[in-house]
C-alpha positions as semicolon CSV with decimal commas, in nm:
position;residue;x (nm);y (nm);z (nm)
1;X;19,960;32,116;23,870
2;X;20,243;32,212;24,163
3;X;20,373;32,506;24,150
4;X;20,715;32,586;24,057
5;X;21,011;32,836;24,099
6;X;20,854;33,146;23,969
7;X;21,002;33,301;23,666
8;X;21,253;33,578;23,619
9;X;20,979;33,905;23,575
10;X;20,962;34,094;23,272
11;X;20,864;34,443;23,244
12;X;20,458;34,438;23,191
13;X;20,232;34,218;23,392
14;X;19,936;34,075;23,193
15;X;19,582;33,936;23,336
16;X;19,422;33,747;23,040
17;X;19,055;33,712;23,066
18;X;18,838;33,486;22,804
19;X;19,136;33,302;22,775
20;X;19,053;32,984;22,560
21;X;19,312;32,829;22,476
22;X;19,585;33,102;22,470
23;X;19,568;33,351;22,182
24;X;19,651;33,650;22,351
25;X;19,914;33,486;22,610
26;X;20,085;33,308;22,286
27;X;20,110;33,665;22,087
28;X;20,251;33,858;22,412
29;X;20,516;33,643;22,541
30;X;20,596;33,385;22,248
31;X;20,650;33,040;22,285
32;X;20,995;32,981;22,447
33;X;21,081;33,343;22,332
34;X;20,988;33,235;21,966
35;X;20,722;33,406;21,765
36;X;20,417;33,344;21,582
37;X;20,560;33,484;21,299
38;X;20,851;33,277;21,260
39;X;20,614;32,974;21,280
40;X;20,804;32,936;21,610
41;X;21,118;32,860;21,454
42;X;21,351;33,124;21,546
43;X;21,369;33,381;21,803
44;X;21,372;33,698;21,486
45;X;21,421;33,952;21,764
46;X;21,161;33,867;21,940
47;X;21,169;33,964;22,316
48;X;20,872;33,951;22,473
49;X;20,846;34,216;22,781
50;X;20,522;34,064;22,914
51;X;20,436;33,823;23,144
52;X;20,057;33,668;23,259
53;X;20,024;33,696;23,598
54;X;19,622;33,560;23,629
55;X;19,417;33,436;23,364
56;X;19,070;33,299;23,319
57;X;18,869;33,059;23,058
58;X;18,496;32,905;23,148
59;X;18,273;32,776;22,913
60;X;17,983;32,800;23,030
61;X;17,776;32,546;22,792
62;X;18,089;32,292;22,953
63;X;17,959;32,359;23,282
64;X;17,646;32,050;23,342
65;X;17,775;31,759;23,543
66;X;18,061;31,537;23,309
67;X;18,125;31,811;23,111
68;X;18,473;31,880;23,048
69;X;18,623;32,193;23,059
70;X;18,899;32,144;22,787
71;X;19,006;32,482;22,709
72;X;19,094;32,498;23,063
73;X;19,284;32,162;22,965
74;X;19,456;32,293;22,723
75;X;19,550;32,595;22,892
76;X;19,681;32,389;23,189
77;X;19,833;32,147;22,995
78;X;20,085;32,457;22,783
79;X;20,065;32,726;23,075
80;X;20,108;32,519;23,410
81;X;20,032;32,722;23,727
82;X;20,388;32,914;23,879
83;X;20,409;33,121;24,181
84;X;20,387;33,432;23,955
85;X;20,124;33,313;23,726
86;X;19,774;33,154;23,839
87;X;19,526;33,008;23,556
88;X;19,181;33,039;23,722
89;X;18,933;32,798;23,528
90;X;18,601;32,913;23,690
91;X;18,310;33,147;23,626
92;X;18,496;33,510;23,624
93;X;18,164;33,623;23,818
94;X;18,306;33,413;24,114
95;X;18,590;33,668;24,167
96;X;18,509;33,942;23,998
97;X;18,073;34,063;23,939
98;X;17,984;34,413;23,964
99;X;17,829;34,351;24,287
100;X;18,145;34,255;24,460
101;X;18,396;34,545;24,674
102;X;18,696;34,664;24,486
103;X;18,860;34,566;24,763
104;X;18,706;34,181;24,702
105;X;18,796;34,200;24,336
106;X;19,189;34,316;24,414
107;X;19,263;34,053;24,670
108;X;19,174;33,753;24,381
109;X;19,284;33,974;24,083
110;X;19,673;34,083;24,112
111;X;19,780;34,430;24,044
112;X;19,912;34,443;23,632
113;X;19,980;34,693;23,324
114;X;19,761;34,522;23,093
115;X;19,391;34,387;23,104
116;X;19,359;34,165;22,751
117;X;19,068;33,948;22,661
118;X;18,836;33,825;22,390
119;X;18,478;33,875;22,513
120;X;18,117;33,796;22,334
121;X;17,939;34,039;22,186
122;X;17,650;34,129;22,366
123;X;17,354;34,339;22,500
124;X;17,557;34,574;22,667
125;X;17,283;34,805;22,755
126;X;17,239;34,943;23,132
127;X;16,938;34,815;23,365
128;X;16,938;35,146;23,553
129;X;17,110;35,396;23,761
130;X;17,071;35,299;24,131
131;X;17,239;35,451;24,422
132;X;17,575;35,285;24,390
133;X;17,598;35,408;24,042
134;X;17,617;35,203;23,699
135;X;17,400;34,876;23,674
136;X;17,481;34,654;23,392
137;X;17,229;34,385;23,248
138;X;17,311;34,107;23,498
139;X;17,519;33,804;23,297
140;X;17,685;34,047;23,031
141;X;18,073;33,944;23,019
142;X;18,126;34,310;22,982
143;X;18,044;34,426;23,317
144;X;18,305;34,196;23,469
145;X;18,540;34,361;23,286
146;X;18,420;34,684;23,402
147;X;18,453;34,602;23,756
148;X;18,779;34,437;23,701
149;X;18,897;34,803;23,535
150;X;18,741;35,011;23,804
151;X;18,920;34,773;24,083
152;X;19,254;34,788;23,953
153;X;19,281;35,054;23,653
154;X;19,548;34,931;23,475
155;X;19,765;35,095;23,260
156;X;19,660;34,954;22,905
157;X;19,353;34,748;22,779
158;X;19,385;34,501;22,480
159;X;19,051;34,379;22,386
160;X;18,892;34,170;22,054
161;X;18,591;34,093;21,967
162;X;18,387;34,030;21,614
163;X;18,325;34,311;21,392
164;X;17,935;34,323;21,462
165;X;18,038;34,490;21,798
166;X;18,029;34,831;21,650
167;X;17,710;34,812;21,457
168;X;17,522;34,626;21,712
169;X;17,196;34,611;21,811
170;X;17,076;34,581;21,472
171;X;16,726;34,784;21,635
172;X;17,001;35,065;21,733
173;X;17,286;35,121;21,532
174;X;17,565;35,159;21,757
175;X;17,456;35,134;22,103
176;X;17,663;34,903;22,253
177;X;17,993;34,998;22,163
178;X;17,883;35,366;22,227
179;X;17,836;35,202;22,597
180;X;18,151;35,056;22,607
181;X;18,331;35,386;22,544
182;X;18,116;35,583;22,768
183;X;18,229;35,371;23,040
184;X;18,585;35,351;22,956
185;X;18,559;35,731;22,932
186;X;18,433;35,776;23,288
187;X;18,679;35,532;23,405
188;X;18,971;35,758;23,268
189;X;19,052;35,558;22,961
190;X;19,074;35,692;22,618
191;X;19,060;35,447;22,323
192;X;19,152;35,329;22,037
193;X;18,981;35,037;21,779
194;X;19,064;34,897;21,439
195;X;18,903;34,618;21,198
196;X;19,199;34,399;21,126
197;X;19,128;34,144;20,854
198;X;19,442;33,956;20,908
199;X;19,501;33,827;20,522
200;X;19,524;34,179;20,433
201;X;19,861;34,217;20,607
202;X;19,996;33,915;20,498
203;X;19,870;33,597;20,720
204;X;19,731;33,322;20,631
205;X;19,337;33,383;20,698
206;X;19,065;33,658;20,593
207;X;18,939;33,674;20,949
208;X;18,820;34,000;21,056
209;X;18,804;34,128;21,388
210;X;18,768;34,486;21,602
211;X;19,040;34,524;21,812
212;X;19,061;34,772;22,127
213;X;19,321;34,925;22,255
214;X;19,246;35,153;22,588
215;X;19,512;35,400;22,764
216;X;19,464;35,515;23,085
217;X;19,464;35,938;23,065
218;X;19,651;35,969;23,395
219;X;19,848;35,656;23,451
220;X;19,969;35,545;23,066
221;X;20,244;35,792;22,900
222;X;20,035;35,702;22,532
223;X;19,872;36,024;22,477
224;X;19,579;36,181;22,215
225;X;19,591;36,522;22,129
226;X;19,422;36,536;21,772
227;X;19,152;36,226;21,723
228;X;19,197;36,248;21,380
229;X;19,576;36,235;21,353
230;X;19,605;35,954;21,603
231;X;19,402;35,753;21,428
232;X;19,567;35,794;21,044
233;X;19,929;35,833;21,229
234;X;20,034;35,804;21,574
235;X;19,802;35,513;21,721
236;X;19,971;35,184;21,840
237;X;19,701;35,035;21,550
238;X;19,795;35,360;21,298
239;X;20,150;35,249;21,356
240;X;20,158;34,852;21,375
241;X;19,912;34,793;21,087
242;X;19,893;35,129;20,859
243;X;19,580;35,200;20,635
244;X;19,487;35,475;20,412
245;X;19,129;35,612;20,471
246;X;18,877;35,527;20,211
247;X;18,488;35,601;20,213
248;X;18,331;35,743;20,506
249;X;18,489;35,989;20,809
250;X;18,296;36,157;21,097
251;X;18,315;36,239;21,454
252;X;18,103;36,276;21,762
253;X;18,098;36,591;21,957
254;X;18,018;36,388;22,296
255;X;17,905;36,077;22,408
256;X;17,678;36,095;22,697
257;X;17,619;35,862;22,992
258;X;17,590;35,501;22,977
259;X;17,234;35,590;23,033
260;X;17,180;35,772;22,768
261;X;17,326;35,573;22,563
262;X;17,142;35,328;22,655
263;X;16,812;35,488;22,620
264;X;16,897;35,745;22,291
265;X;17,173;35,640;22,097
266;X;17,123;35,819;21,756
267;X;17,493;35,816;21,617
268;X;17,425;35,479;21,398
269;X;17,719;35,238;21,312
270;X;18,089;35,288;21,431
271;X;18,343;35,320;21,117
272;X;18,612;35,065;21,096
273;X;18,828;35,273;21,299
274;X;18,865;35,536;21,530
275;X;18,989;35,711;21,870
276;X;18,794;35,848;22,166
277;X;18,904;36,130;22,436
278;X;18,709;36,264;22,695
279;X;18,408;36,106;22,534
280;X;18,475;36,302;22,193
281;X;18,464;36,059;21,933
282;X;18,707;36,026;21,494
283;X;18,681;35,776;21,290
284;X;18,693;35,647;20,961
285;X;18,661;35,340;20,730
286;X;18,983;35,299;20,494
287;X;19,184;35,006;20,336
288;X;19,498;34,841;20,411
289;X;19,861;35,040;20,261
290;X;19,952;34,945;19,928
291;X;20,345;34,937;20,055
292;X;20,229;34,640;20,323
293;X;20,542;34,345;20,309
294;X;20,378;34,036;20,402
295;X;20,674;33,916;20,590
296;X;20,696;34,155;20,809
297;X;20,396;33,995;20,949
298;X;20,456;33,617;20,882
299;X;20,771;33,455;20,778
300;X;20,580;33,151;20,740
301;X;20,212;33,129;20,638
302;X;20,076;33,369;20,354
303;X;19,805;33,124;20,221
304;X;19,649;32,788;20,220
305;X;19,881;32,610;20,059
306;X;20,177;32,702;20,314
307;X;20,015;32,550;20,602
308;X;19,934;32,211;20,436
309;X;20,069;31,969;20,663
310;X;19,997;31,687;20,386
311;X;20,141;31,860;20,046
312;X;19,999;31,619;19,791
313;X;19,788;31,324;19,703
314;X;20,065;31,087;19,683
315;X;20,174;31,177;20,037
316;X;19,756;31,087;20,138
317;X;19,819;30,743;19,979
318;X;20,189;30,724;20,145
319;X;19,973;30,747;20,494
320;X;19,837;30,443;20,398
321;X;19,446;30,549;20,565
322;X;19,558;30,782;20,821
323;X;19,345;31,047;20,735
324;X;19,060;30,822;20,623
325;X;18,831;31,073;20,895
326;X;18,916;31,394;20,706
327;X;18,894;31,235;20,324
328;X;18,530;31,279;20,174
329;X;18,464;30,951;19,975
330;X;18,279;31,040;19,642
331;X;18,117;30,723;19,603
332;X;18,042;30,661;19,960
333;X;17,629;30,611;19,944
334;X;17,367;30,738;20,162
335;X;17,169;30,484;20,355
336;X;16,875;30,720;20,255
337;X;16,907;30,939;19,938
338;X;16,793;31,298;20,031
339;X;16,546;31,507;19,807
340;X;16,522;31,926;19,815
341;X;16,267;32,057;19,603
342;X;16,382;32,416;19,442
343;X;16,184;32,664;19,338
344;X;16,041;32,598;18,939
345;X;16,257;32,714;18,703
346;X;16,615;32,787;18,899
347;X;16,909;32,706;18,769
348;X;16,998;32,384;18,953
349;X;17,373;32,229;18,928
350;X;17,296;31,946;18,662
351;X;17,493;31,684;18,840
352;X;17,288;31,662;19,092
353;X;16,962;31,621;18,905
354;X;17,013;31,226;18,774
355;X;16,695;31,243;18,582
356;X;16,436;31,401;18,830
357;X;16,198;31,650;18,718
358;X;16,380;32,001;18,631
359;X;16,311;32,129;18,976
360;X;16,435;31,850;19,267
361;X;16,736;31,787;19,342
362;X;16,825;31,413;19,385
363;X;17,144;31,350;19,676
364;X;17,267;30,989;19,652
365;X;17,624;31,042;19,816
366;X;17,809;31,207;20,062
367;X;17,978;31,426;19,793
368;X;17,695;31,508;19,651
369;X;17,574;31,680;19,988
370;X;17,897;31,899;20,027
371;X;17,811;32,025;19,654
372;X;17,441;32,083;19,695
373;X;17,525;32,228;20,052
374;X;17,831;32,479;19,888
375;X;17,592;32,532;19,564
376;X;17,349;32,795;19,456
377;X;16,977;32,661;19,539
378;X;16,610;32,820;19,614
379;X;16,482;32,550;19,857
380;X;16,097;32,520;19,945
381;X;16,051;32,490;20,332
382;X;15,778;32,520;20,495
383;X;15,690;32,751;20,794
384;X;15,379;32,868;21,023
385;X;15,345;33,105;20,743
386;X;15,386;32,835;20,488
387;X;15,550;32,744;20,198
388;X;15,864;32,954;20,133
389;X;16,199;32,920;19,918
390;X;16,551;32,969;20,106
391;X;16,791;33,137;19,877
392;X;17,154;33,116;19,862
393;X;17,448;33,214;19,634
394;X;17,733;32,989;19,550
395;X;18,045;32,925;19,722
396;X;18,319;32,759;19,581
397;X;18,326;32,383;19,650
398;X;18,666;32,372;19,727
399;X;18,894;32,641;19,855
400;X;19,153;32,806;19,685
401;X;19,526;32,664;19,768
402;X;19,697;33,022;19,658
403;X;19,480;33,225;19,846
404;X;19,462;33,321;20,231
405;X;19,195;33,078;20,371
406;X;18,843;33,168;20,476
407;X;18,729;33,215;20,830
408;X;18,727;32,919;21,037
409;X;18,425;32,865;21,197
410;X;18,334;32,661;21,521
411;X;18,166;32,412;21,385
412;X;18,485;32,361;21,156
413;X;18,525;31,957;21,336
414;X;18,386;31,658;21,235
415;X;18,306;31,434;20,865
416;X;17,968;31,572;20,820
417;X;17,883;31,802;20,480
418;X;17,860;32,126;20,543
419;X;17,843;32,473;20,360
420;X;18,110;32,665;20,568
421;X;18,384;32,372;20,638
422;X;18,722;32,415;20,409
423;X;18,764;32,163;20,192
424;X;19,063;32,082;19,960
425;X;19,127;31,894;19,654
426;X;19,503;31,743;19,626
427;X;19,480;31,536;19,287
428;X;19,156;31,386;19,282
429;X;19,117;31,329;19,672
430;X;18,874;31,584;19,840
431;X;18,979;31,674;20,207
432;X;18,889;31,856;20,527
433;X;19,150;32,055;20,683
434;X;19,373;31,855;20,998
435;X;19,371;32,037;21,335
436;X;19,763;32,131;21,252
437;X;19,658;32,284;20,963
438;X;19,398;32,498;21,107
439;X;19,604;32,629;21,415
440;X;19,865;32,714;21,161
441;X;19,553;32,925;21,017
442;X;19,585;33,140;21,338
443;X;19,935;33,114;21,363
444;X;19,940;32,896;21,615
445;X;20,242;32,636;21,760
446;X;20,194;32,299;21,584
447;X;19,993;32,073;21,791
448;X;19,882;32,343;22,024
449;X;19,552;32,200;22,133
450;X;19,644;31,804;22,082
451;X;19,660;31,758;22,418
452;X;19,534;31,855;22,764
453;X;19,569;31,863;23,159
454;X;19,347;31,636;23,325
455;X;19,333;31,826;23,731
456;X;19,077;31,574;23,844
457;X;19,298;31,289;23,746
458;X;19,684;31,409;23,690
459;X;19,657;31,282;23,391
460;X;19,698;31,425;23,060
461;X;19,430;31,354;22,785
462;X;19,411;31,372;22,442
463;X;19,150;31,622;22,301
464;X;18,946;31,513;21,953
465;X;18,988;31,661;21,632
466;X;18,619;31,846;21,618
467;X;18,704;31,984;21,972
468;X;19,076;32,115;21,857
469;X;18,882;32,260;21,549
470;X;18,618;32,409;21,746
471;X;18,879;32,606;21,981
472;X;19,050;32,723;21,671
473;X;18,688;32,868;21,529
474;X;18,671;33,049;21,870
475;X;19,036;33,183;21,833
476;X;19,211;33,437;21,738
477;X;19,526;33,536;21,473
478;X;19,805;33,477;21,653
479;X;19,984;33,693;21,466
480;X;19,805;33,987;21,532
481;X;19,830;34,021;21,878
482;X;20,233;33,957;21,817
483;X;20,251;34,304;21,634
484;X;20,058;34,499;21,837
485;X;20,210;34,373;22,143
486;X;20,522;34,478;21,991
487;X;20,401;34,853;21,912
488;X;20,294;34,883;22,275
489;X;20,612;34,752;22,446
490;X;20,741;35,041;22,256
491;X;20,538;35,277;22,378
492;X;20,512;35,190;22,756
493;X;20,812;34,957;22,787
């Protein structure tokens, strides 16, 4: 896209790495100086003090020959490049690897207060200690970030990533975050992290995710002087979504090197949430406050039911087959009935037995699939090993309208039966979830991802439904990236 007069600069400058298709750029600066929690309706106060200078998405699995990079479309298409803010859709190792001179990294990366990003969780481990100091495992996200930090240092980090991150490896308890705060540590950061599930503060989804908050010691005026109390009290996460410890508490007297961490990390697990200075390590598990007002978080969006963008089944009927690709058809037939054999004896839901013997499960219809695949069952596979029976526990076949939703997942898109899609009844029509609906999940703008930025042709293209479903598995609540960035503008605004 051509650039454009920049615009007028607001107090923090933001580099968002991981982008996808805007989570953390949406929660900083709003949308039009509207929030997330206001379902973008009304400005509530909201003035946003930040402003993304540089930001990055590649997908790598988008990157054979035809494959679109749509994220980046999306991006483009809502965020179009200004003279004070440059979306760079390319590998990240192109202009910023560990191998590369600070000096390198600074001249693509501009100078900014805040570093935010959702990364994957990896195998953060170190290869070795060489003369030029810390090698990480070569293709690990998280070592781009490192050099990024130790090029620029900025002020503040904002990081998220899935709660596994602090019990991972699951062959050494631990490790890997332990890594990541030993390097932040020696970079001059100290740190904060918290499990947010967003639905217990009053959003529409039970998504759970680790986020990380790093201060630079020297350069940030946010301070730790007792682990403990920072944590419980005075913590940007303490203080923008307060808890109440519950089970477990310890500390670690020091982390060592990445190295040693790498080689004999004994701590086990990280608690679901903590602070780190000078490598000296509080944390705790607890539970959300009891005194938590749910619209102090979203205005908006508290459950299922609020984001419905279809209320009922007479408004289905009313679209006269509009949404004939998200409606599961009861009686449609398979071209070839399926059979599972369960282990003899289990208690197998009776509708989907039509006469068999007591232990095979007969599927005729599409609706029968989504039940067998959301039931209980004890199936008999078969493996190098041999026969075996693959257990699982019920879900609910349809989701609860006047509760917070479950997690979307990536694989969200699409008419195919499945065990993790939502599905809704309204009257006695059976539905998936419309992209709308599911960026409302993550509180974010209507129609966010419908459309996208062509640069090859100018042109701007409309994206699918399973891909606009898929980026919304892969996001992040909106919301909760609006309240922290909040807390922190306090703090260093």
């Amino acid at each position: 896209m051509a650039k454009s007069t920049p615009s007028p600069k607001p107090t923090l400058k933001v580099v968002e790495l991981f982008a996808g298709v805007g989570g953390f750029r949406l929660g900083l600066e709003g949308w039009n100086d509207k929030s997330a929690s206001s379902g973008y309706k009304s400005k509530l106060n909201f003035k946003q003090k930040y402003k993304v200078v540089w930001s990055n998405q590649w997908e790598p699995s988008s990157a054979r020959p035809g494959e679109r990079q749509e994220a980046n479309m999306v991006y483009h298409q809502n965020w179009g490049d200004v003279l004070d803010s440059e979306h760079f859709p390319d590998d990240i190792a192109k202009v910023c690897s560990p191998e590369m001179t600070n000096a390198k990294v600074k001249k693509a990366i501009p100078e900014h207060d805040l570093l935010v990003g959702g990364f994957p969780c990896q195998d953060y481990s170190v290869a070795g200690v060489n003369s030029k100091g810390l090698e990480g495992k070569k293709g690990v996200l998280w070592w781009n970030i490192h050099k990024m930090l130790k090029a620029r240092l900025p002020k503040h980090v904002f990081l998220e990533n899935v709660d596994r991150l602090l019990k991972s490896p699951t062959s050494d308890r631990g490790r890997d975050f332990a890594i990541m705060l030993t390097t932040l540590n020696k970079l001059g950061y100290s740190v904060e992290w918290k499990v947010i599930n967003a639905a217990d503060y009053g959003m529409p989804q039970r998504r759970r995710r680790v986020y990380i908050l790093a201060h630079h010691r020297t350069k940030s005026n946010i301070k730790i002087s007792s682990l403990e109390k920072f944590t419980l009290e005075e913590g940007v996460f303490a203080t923008s979504f307060p808890s109440e410890i519950k089970g477990d508490a310890r500390s670690i007297k020091k982390l060592g090197t990445a190295q040693e961490m790498t080689e004999a990390f004994r701590e086990g697990k990280f608690l679901n949430s903590g602070s780190m200075n000078n490598g000296k390590v509080w944390m705790c598990d607890f539970t959300a406050a009891n005194n938590i007002k749910p619209a102090e978080y979203s205005k908006l969006y508290h459950v299922l039911e609020d984001v419905l963008e279809v209320k009922s089944e007479k408004d289905i009927i009313e679209m006269n087959g509009e949404l004939a690709a998200f409606i599961v058809d009861r009686n449609k037939r398979l071209k070839n009935p399926l059979e599972r054999v369960q282990r003899e004896g289990f208690d197998i839901d009776p509708e989907l037995l039509r006469g068999k013997k007591d232990n095979v499960v007969l599927l005729e219809t599409e609706f029968d699939k989504w039940r067998y695949l959301k039931g209980r069952k004890a199936e008999a596979r078969e493996s190098a090993k041999g026969l075996f029976y693959y257990t699982e526990g019920p879900l609910s076949l349809t989701d609860k309208l006047n509760k917070p939703s479950r997690t979307i997942i990536t694989s969200e898109g699409g008419p195919g039966a499945s065990r993790f899609k939502h599905l809704i009844r309204q009257g006695d029509t059976y539905r998936r979830l419309l992209p709308i609906e599911l960026e409302r999940l993550n509180m974010f703008r209507n129609d966010h991802t419908k459309e996208g930025f062509d640069p090859l042709t100018g042109n701007t293209v409309e994206i699918t439904a399973s891909k606009r479903a898929f980026f919304m598995g892969n996001a992040l609540v909106v919301g909760v990236i609006e309240r922290v960035g909040e807390e922190l503008a306090k703090r260093i605004g």
